[in-house]
N, C-alpha and C positions, 0 to 999 in steps of 0.2 A: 517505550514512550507511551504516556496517556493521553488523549484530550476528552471532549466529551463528544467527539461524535466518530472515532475508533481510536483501536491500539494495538500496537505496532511493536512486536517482539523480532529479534534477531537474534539467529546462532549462528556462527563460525560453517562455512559451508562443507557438507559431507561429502559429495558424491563430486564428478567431473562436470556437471551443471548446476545451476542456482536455482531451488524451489521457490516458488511464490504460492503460498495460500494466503488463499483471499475468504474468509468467514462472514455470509450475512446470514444473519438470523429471518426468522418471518414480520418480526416487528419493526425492521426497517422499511418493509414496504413491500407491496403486491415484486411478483416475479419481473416484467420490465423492468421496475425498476431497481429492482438487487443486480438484474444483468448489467446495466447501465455500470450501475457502480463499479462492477466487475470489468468492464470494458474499459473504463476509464483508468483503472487503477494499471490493469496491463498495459496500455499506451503510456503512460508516463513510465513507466520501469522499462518498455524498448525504445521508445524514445531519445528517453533521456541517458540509457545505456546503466541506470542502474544497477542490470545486475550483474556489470563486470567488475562489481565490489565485492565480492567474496561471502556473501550473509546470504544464509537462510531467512526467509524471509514471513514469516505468519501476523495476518491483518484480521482483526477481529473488528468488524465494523457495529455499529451501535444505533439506534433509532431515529438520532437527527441530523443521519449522515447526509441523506439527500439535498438538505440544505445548503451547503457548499457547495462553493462552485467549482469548474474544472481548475480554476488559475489558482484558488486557493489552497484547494487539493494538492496540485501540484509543487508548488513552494513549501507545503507540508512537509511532504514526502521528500523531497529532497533537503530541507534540513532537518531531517531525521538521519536521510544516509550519511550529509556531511558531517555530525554530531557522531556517528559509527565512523566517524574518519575515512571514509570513504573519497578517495581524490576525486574520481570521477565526477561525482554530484557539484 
């Protein structure tokens, strides 16, 4: 999955737990706020029990990621997993 403000690859999951990489660059923005984004993105994946879908998970985030909001993010993210057929999401 692309949009313009990250992208969102999955693979079939290898090991007995689900990896999540989360990728920012330095051009998304000073360190707060790449952490932020990182914080955010893990609370919607245990939250929302994401990663009891089976995917490896790698987020490459993009420059005007900051701009979205958590609610949007969120609705993102989850129909991304349910587009992976993901029950859960």
């Amino acid at each position: 999955f692309k949009s313009e403000a990250f992208d969102v690859r999955l693979a079939p999951q290898q090991g007995p737990q689900v990896k999540l990489l989360i990728v920012t660059p330095r051009k998304m923005g000073n360190a707060p706020q790449r952490n932020r984004f990182r914080r955010r993105v893990k609370a919607i994946f245990y939250e929302q029990e994401l990663f009891s879908c089976g995917f490896d998970v790698a987020l490459f985030a993009k420059k005007g990621v900051n701009a979205i909001s958590f609610s949007e993010l969120q609705t993102t993210l989850i129909a991304i997993m349910k587009a992976a057929s993901c029950p859960q999401a």
